[in-house]
C-alpha positions in Angstrom: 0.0 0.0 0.0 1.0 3.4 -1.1 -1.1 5.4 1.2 -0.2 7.6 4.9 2.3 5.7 6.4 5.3 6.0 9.4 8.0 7.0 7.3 8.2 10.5 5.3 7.3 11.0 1.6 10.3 9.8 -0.9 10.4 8.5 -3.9 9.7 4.4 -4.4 10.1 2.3 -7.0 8.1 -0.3 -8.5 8.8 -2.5 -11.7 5.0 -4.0 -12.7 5.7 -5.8 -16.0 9.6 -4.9 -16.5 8.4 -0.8 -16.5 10.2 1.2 -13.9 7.6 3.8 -11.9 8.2 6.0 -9.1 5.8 7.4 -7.1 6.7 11.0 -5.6 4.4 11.3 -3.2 3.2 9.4 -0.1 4.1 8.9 3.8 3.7 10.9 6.7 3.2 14.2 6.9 4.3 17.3 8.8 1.4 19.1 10.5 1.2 22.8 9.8 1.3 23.4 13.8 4.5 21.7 14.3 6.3 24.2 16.7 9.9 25.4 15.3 11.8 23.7 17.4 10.4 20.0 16.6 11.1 21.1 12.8 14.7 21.7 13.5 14.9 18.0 15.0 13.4 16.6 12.4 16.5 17.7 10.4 18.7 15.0 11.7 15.9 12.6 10.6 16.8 10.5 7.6 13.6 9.5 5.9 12.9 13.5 6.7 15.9 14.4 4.6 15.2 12.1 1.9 11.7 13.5 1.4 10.5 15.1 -2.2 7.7 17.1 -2.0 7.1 18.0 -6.1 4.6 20.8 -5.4 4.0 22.3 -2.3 0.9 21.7 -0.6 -0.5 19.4 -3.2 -2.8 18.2 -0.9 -6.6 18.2 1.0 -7.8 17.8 4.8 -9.9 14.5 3.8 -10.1 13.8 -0.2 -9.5 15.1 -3.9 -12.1 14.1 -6.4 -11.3 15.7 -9.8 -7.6 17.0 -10.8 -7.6 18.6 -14.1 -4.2 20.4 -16.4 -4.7 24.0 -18.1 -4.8 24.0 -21.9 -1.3 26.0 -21.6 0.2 23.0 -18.9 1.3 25.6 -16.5 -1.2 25.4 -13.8 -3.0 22.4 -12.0 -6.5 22.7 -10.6 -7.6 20.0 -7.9 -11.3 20.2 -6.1 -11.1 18.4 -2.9 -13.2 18.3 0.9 -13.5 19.2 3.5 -15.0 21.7 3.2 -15.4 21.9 -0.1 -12.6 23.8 -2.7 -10.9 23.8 -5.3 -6.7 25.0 -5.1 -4.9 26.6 -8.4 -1.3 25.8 -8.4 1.6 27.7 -10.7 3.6 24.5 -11.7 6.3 26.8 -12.7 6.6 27.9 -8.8 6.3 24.4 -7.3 3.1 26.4 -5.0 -0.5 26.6 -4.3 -1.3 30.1 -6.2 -4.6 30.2 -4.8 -7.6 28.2 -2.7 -11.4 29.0 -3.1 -14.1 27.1 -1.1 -17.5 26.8 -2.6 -21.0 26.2 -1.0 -21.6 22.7 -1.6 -19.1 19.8 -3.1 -17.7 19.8 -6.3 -18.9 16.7 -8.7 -17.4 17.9 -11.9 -15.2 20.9 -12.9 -14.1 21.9 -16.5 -10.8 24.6 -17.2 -12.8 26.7 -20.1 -9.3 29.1 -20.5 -6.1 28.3 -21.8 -5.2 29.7 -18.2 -6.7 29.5 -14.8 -9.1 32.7 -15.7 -12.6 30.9 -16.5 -13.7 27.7 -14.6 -17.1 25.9 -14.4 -18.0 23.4 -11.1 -20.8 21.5 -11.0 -21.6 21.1 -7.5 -23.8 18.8 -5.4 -26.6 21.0 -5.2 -27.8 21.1 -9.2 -26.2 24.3 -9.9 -23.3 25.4 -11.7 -20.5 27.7 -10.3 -18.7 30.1 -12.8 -15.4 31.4 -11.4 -13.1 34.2 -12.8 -9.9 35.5 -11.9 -11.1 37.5 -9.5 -13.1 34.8 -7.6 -16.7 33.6 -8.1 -18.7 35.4 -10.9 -22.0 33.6 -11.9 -24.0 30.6 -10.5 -26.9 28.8 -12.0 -28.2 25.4 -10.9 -30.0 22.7 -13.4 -33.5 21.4 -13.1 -31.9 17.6 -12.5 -29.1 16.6 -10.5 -25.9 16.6 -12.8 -22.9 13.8 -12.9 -20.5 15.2 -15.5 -19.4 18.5 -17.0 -18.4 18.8 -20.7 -17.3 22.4 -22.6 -17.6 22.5 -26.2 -15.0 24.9 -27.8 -16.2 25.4 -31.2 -19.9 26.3 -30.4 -19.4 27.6 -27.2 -21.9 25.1 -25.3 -21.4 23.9 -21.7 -23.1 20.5 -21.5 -24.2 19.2 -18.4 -25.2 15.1 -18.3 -26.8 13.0 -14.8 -29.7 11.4 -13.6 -31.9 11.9 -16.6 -32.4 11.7 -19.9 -31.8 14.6 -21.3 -28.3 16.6 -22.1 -28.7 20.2 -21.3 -26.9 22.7 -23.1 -25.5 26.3 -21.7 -24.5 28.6 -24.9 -21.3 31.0 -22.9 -21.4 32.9 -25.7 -25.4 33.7 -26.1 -25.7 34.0 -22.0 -28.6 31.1 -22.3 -29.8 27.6 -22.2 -30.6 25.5 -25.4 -32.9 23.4 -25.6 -31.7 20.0 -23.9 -30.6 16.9 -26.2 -32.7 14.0 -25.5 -31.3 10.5 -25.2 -33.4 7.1 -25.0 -31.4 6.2 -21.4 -32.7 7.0 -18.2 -29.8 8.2 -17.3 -26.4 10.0 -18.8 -23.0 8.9 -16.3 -20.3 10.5 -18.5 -19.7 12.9 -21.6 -17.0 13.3 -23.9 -16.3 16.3 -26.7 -14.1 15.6 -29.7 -11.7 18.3 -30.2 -11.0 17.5 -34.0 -15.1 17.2 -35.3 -16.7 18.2 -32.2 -18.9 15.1 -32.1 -20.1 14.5 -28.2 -20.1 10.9 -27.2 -22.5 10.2 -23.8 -22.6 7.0 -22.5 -25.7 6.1 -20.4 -27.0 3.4 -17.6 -28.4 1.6 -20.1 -25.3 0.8 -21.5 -25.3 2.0 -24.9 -23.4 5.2 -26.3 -25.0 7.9 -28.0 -23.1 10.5 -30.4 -24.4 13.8 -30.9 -23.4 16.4 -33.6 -24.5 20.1 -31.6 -25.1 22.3 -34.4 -28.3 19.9 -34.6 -30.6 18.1 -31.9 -30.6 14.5 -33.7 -28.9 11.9 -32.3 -26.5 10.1 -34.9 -27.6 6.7 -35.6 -29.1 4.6 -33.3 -26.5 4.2 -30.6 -23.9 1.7 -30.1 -24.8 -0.9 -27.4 -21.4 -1.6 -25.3 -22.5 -3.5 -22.4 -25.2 -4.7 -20.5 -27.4 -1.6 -18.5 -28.2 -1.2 -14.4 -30.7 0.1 -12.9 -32.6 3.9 -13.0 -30.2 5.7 -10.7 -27.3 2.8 -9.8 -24.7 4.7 -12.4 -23.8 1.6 -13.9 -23.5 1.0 -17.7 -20.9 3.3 -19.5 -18.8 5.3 -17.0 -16.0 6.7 -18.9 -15.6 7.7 -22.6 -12.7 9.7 -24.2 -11.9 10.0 -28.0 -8.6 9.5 -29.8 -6.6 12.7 -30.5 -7.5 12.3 -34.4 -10.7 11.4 -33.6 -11.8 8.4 -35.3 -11.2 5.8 -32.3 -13.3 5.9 -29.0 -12.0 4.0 -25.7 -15.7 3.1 -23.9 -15.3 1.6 -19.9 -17.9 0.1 -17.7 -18.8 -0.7 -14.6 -17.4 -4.0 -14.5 -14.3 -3.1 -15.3 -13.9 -3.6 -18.5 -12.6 -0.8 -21.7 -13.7 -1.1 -25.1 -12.2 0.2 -28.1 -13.8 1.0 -31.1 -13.9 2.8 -34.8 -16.3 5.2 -35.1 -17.3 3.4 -38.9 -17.9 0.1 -37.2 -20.2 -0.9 -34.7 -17.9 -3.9 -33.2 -15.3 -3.2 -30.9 -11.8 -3.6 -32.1 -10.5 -4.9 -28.9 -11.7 -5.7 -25.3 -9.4 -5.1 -22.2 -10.3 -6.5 -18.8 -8.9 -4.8 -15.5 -9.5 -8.3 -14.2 -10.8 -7.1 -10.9 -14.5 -5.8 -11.2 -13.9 -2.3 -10.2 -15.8 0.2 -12.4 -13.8 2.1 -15.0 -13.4 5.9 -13.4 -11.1 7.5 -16.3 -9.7 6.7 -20.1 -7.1 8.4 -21.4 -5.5 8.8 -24.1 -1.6 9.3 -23.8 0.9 10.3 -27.0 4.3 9.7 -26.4 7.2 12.2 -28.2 8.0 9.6 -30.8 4.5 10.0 -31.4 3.4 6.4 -30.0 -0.2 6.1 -29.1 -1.2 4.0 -25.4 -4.5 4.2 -23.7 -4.4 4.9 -19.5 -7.5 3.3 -18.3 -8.2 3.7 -13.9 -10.7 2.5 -12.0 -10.7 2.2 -8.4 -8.5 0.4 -7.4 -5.1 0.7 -10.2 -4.3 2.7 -13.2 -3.3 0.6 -16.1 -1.2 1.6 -19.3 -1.4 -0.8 -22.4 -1.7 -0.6 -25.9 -4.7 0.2 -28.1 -4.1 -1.9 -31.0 -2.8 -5.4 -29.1 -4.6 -5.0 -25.9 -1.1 -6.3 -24.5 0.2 -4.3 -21.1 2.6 -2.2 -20.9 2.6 -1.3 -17.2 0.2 -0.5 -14.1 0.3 1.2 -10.8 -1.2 0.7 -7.7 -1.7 3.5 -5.6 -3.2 1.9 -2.6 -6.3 4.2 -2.3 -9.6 4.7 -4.1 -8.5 6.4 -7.5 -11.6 9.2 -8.3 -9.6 11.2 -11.6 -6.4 11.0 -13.6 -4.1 13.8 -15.1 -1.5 13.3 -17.9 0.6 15.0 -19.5 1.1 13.9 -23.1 4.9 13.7 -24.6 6.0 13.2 -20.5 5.7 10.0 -18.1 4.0 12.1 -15.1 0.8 11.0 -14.0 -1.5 12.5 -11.0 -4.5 11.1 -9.0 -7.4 12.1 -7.6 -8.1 9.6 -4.1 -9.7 9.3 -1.8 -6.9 10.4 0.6 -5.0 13.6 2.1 -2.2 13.8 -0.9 -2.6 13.3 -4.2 -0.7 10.6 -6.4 2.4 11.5 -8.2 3.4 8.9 -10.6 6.7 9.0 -12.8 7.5 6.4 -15.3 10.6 7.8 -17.5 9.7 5.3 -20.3 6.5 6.6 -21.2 8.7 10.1 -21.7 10.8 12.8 -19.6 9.8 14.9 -16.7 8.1 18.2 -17.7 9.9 21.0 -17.8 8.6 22.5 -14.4 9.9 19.4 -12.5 13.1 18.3 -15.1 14.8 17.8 -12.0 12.9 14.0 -11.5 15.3 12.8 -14.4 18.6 13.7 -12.1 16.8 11.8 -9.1 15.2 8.7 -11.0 19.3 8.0 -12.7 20.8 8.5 -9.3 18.8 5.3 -8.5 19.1 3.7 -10.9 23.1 3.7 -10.0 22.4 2.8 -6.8 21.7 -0.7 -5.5 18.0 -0.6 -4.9 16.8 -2.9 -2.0 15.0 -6.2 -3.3 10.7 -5.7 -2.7 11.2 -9.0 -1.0 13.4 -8.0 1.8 10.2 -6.9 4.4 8.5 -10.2 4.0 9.4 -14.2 4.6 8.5 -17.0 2.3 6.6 -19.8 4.5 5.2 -22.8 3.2 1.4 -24.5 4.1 3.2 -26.8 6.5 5.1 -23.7 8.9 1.7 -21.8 8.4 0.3 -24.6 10.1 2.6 -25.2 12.7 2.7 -21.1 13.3 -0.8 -21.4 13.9 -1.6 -18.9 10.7 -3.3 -21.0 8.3 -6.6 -19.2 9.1 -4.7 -16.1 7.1 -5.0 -18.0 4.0 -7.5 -15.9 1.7 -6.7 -12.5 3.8 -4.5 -9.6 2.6 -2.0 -10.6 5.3 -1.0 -13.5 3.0 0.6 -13.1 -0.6 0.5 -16.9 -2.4 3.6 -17.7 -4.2 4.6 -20.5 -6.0 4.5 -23.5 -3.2 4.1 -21.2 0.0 3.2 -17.7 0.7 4.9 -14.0 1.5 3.9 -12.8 4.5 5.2 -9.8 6.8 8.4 -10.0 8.6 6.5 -8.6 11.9 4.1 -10.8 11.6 6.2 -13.5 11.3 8.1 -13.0 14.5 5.2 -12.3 16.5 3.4 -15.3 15.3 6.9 -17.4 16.0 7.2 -15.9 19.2 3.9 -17.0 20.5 3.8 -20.6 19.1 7.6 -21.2 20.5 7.6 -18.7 23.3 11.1 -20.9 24.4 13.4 -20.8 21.3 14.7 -17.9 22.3 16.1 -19.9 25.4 17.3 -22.5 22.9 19.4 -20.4 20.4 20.9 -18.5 23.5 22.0 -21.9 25.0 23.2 -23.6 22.0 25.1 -20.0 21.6 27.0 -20.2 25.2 27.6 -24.2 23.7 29.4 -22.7 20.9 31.3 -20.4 23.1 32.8 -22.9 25.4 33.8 -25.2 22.8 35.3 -22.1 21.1 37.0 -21.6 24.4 38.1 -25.1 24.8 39.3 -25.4 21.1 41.6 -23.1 21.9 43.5 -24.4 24.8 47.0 -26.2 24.5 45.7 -30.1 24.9 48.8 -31.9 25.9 48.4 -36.3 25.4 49.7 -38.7 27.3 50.8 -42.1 26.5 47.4 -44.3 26.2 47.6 -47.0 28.8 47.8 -50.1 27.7 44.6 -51.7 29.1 41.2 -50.1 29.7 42.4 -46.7 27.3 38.9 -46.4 26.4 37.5 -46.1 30.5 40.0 -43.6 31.5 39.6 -41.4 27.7 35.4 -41.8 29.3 36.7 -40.5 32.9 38.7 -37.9 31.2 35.4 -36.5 29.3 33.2 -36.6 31.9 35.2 -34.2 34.3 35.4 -31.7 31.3 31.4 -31.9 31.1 31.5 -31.4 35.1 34.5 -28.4 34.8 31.9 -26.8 32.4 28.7 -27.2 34.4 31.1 -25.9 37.3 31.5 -22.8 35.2 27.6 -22.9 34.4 26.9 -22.2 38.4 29.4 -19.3 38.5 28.3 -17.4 36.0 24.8 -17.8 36.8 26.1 -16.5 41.1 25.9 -19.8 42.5 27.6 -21.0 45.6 31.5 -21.6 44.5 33.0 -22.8 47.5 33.5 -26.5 47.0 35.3 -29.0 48.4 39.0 -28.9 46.7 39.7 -32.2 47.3 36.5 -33.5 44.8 38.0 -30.6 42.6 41.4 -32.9 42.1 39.8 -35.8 41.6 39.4 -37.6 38.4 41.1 -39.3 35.9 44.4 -38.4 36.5 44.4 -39.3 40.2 43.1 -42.8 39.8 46.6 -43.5 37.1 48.6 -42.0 39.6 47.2 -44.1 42.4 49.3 -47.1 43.4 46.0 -49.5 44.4 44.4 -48.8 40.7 47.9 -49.0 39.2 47.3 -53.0 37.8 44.4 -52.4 36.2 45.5 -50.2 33.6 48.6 -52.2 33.2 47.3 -56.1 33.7 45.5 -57.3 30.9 43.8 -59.5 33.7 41.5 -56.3 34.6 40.5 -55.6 31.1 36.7 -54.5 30.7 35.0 -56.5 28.2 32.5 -54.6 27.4 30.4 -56.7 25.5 30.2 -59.3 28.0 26.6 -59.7 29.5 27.5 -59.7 32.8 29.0 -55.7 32.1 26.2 -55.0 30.2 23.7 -56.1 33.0 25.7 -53.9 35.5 25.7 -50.9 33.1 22.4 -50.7 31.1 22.8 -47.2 30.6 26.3 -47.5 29.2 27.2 -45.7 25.6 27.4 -47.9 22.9 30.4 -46.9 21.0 31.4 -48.0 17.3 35.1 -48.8 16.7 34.8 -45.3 14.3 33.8 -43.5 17.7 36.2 -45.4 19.7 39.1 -44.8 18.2 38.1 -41.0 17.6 37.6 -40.8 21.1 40.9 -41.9 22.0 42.6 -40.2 19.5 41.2 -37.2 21.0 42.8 -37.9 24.8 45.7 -39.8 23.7 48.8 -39.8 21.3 48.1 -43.0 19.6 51.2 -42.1 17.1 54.0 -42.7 20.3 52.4 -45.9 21.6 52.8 -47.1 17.5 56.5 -46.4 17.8 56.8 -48.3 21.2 55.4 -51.2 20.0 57.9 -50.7 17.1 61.2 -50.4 19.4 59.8 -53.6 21.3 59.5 -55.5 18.4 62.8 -54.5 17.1 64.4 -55.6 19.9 62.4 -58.8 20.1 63.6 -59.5 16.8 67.3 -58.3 17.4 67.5 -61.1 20.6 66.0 -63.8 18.5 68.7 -63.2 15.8 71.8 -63.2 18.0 71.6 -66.6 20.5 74.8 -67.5 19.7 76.5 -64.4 21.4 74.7 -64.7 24.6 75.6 -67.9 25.3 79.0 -67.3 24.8 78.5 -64.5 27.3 76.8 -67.5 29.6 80.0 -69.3 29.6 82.4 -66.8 30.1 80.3 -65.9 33.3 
């Protein structure tokens, strides 16, 4: 989600289909009242620093609903609440250049000026507000309420479509109404004048779409059915229309979700694109690039899509995170703003649908600095879980929610989720990890002590290497009890004994020498007296003493005694001739 966050506005990155886009705005905000002195900390503040605000003040105390560019690009109108307003901004100052507010809410606003001089609103309350440079200058209200605003350069006609009928016609050149356009709907949701043959296109609830030429009152032909109608008064149907720039191709959304494209000569469309979601289509829009490549921008609630008319294939989408209510773009340039149902307004930038405007050129710097920068992965908040740890975690009842992402054999879900979920099915691995940690330590410790072997003995090796082991594992648990405050004094003389004393006693002296008192320890009568006993392979064995003992010196002993075993046997004559002479 895009939306009001705990971090301050900066620029993100996403990559839908391959197509890098940034988004300007977003994050948390700093209030108005914010005292001096809690503005100065916020300048050691990271995320704070970071921030890019593109235009100052770009946003509303509760919601924008319509966002609309001057015919001359240098100045952006947005209506908003509460209370109701509209605010004028000079793009080339990066400011607010004015605010209004109005008597009742704003449903539909039109620039009728190549400037910010003449505007028409449409309010909530049937009537129509005409605004100057100076401020408010006329206001007449409609006999039925109105949904959309639509000005007609050539003729001079303001036309205002809603919950009737008819279209009704304001001449702003004659100072009077005409007499209203009828349609055979029961209702009109939006309205659309071509610039190039000034045809207007409404499309109604019963979901046909009706042209009309306005230097007559007859409808031309019989309308073009596009989808299937609601009821009187539901808005559904058509809900957004827009002509091609040339004027011979018509983009045609409904409520479902879906955008039609068609050629005015044919009464088939020539392709059908599905937002795949079910959200109603709020906006189409036509977008020329500067190499002069055509793509249709089609939003409805919930995402703003880009793809291209004459494939239907995507090109790329964005997902603000709020309820999308308008879209702004500015042809030849990759900037697109929303209208949401939120404080700030959405500031998209995708450099490959064209540069930055000139008022904000300076995106282009900022957008290549990232890209020379290693950008974190999207993945790096979240952890990849499978059904089975979901399970165990206690989270399969997520499965279906928004706190769950499915991905291939498992699902993504929230790092903080995660560790609060592991932390209340195993409340003890914490104990766990820290004990296998102090583990690790001691042997660490113990690795790195001078070990020096003895000669093994020649009987029972294996007993004293097992005596020798266990008064390490006591020397450690010793160690345990200290560090954890425990009563140290002990008795000395149980602190000397151990393997070493019983070799170095006389009575124990035979049976490590004798191979009389070997232990056999596969006999059944040692086995009987020592259930418990490990039960050692020769690999293990031999590790074990190998580990207390230097095997390598008792292998050269045996060598020396066998040398000299041999020596004696190959000399008898010599020693009895030493026999004699004694």
């Amino acid at each position: 989600a895009m939306g009001d966050d705990d971090t301050f506005s900066g620029l993100r990155v996403s990559a839908p289909n391959g197509v890098k886009v940034y988004q300007v705005t977003g994050g948390k905000q700093v209030p108005k009242w914010l005292s001096e002195t809690n503005k100065r900390k916020l300048r050691k503040d990271a995320d704070y620093q970071r921030r890019i605000e593109l235009v100052q003040d770009l946003e509303f105390s509760t919601a924008s609903s319509r966002v609309r560019l001057s015919g001359d690009g240098n100045f952006l109108a947005v209506t908003g609440i509460h209370p109701p307003q509209v605010k004028v901004y000079d793009l080339s100052q990066l400011s607010m250049k004015f605010e209004r507010h109005l008597d009742a809410e704003v449903v539909d606003f039109d620039i009728l000026s190549d400037d910010y001089s003449k505007m028409a609103f449409l309010c909530a309350d049937r009537s129509v507000v005409f605004h100057a440079k100076f401020g408010n200058y006329y206001k007449t209200r409609f006999p039925r309420q109105g949904r959309v605003i639509a000005y007609a350069e050539h003729t001079g006609d303001l036309v205002v479509v809603g919950s009737t009928h008819e279209v009704y016609r304001l001449n702003l050149e004659q100072g009077r109404f005409l007499s209203p356009l009828e349609t055979s709907a029961t209702g009109v949701n939006c309205a659309k004048v071509s610039n190039t043959h000034g045809l207007l296109a409404c499309g109604t609830e019963d979901g046909t779409l009706e042209c009309f030429d306005l230097r007559s009152r007859e409808r031309l032909g019989s309308g073009l059915r596009v989808c299937a109608g609601g009821a009187e008064g539901s808005g559904h149907g058509v809900t957004a229309v827009n002509f091609e720039p040339s004027g011979m191709r018509l983009a045609a959304g409904d409520a479902d979700g879906k955008v039609r494209l068609y050629d005015l000569r044919s009464s088939r469309p020539l392709f059908t694109k599905d937002h795949m979601n079910g959200f109603k289509i709020v906006d189409c829009r036509w977008h020329t690039a500067n190499d002069g490549h055509k793509r249709i921008i089609s939003a409805d609630t919930r995402v703003v899509r880009v793809w291209e008319p004459d494939t239907g294939k995507a090109y790329t989408s964005i997902e603000p995170g709020d309820e999308i209510n308008d879209v702004c773009v500015w042809d030849g340039t990759g900037l697109i703003v929303t209208a949401m149902e939120t404080k700030r307004l959405g500031v998209h930038f995708a450099p490959s649908l064209g540069a930055a405007p000139s008022w904000c050129s300076f995106l282009e710097n900022i957008t290549e600095e990232m890209e020379e920068e290693a950008a974190p992965s999207i993945y790096d908040d979240y952890k990849f879980v499978t059904r089975e740890e979901l399970t165990r975690l206690g989270m399969d009842n997520l499965i279906g929610t928004n706190m769950l992402r499915a991905y291939m054999h498992g699902f993504f879900v929230d790092n903080r989720l995660y560790g609060k979920a592991k932390a209340i099915a195993e409340p003890f691995s914490y104990e766990e990890y820290k004990q296998k940690k102090v583990e690790e330590k001691l042997a660490e410790e113990l690795a790195t002590r001078i070990v020096v072997k003895r000669k093994a003995p020649k009987v029972n090796a294996a007993l004293v290497a097992r005596l020798e082991k266990g008064e390490t594992d006591a020397d450690r648990k010793r160690k345990g009890r200290k560090a954890k405050g425990a009563d140290t004094h002990e008795d000395t003389d149980d602190e000397d004994e151990g393997a070493g004393a019983i070799l170095k006693d006389d009575r124990f002296a035979r049976m490590f020498r004798d191979a009389d008192f070997e232990v056999d320890e596969d006999d059944d009568a040692y086995k009987a007296l020592h259930p418990n006993a490990p039960k050692l392979s020769k690999r293990e064995r031999e590790e074990m003493l190998e580990e207390h003992f230097d095997l390598d010196d008792d292998d050269d002993d045996d060598e020396e005694e066998g040398a000299v075993a041999d020596a004696a046997e190959d000399s008898p004559g010599e020693l009895d001739d030493e026999d004699d002479e004694d």
